[in-house]
Structure formats: C-alpha cells, structure tokens
SELO-864982 format. One record per residue (C-alpha): residue number from 1; residue in one letter; x, y, z. Coordinates in steps of 0.02 Angstrom, whole numbers, plus 50000, padded with zeros to 5 digits. Each point is the difference from the previous one (the first is absolute). Layout:
<nodes>
{node NUM; "A"; {X; Y; Z}}
...
</nodes>
This chain:
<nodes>
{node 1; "X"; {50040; 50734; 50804}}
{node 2; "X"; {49907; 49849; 49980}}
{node 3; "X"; {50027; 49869; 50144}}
{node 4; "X"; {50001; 49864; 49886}}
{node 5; "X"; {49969; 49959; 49800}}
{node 6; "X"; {49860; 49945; 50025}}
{node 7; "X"; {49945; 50176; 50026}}
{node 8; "X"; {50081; 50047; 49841}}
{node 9; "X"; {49871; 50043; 49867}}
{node 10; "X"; {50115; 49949; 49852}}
{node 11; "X"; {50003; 49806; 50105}}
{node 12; "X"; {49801; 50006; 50043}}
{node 13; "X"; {49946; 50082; 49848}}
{node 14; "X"; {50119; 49998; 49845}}
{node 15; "X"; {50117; 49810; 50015}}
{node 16; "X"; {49864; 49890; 50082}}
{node 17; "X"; {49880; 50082; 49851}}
{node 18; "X"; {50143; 49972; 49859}}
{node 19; "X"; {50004; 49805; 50066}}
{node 20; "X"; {49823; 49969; 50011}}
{node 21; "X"; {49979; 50078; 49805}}
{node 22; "X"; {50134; 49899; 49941}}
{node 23; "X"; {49925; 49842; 50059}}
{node 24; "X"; {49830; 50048; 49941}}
{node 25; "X"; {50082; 50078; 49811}}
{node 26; "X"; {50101; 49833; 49981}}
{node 27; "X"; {49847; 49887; 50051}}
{node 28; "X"; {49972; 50015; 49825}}
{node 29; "X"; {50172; 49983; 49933}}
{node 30; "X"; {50020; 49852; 49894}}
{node 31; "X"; {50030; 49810; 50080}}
{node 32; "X"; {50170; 49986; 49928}}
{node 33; "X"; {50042; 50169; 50075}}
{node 34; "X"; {49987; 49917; 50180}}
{node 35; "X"; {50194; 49991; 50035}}
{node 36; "X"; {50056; 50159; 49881}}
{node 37; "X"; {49918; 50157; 50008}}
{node 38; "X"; {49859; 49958; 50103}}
{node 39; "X"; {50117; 49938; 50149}}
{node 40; "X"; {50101; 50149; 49969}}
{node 41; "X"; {49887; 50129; 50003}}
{node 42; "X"; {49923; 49935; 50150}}
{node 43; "X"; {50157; 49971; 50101}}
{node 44; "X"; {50068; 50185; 49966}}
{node 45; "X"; {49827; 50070; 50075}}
{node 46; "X"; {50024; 49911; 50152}}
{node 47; "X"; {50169; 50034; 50027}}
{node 48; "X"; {49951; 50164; 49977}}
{node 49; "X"; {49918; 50013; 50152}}
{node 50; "X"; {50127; 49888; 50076}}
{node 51; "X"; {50157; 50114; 50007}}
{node 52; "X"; {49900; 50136; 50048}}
{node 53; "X"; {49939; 49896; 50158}}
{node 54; "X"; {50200; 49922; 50002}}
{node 55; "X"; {50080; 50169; 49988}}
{node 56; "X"; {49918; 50088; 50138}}
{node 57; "X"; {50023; 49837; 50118}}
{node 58; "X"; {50187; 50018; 49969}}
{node 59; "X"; {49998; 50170; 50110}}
{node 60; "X"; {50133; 50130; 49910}}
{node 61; "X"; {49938; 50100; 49873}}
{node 62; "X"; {50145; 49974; 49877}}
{node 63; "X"; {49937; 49796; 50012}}
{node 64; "X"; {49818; 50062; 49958}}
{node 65; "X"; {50048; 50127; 49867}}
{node 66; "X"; {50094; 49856; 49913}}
{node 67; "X"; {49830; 49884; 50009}}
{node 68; "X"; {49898; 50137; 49938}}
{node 69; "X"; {50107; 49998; 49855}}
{node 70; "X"; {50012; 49804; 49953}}
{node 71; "X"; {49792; 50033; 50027}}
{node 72; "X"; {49996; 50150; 49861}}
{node 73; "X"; {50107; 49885; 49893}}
{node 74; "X"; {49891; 49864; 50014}}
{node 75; "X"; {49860; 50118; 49944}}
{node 76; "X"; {50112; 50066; 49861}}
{node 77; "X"; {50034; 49803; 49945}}
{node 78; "X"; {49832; 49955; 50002}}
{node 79; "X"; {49957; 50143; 49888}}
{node 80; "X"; {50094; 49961; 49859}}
{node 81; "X"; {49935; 49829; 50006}}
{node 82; "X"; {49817; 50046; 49959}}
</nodes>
C-alpha cells in the first residue's frame, strides 16, 4: 500500500497529466470561452487530482472511496462537455 498519494500512479501520472492537457487543449479555446467551458474544463482537471489527494488525507477508506468517486464523476462531466 502506498504511504501516501503521491505515490499513487493514477495522482503522478494520470490527474496531474489530465490538468496539464486541459490547460494546454483550452489555450486555444476561444477568448469568449474564458469563463464557460474553458474555466470548466480546467477546474474539473484539477479537482481531479484534488479529491484524490483530499480523500486519502481524510484517513478511512469509506471517506476516500467516496472522493474517488466525485473524481471519476468529474472525469465523466468533463467528457460530455468536449
């Protein structure tokens, strides 16, 4: 078991990867998309990472299992967006 989430490959690799794309993808995004989709999109790939780092701070598992899943919807959101 990983000793923190920062060990977590789907933290290192996967969310911190999703938020840096969606900052680069929506670098291109129309100006008048600033405060819609753009600011949506990249809010939802860092909170992303966020509940994964919140959830396993919050020590029980039933606490992190929740996060994981308001992080999967987040994905799932985002998604339908594009």
């Amino acid at each position: 078991m990983a000793k923190s989430y920062r060990e977590l490959i789907v933290w290192q690799q996967r969310a911190i990867e999703l938020s840096i794309t969606l900052y680069e993808l929506t670098r291109g995004f129309p100006h008048e998309e600033m405060y819609g989709l753009t600011s949506q999109l990249r809010r939802a790939g860092v909170a992303v990472a966020s509940n994964i780092a919140e959830g396993w701070g919050r020590g029980s598992r039933p606490d992190y299992k929740q996060l994981l899943c308001v992080a999967r919807g987040l994905l799932l959101r985002s998604r339908r967006n594009w």
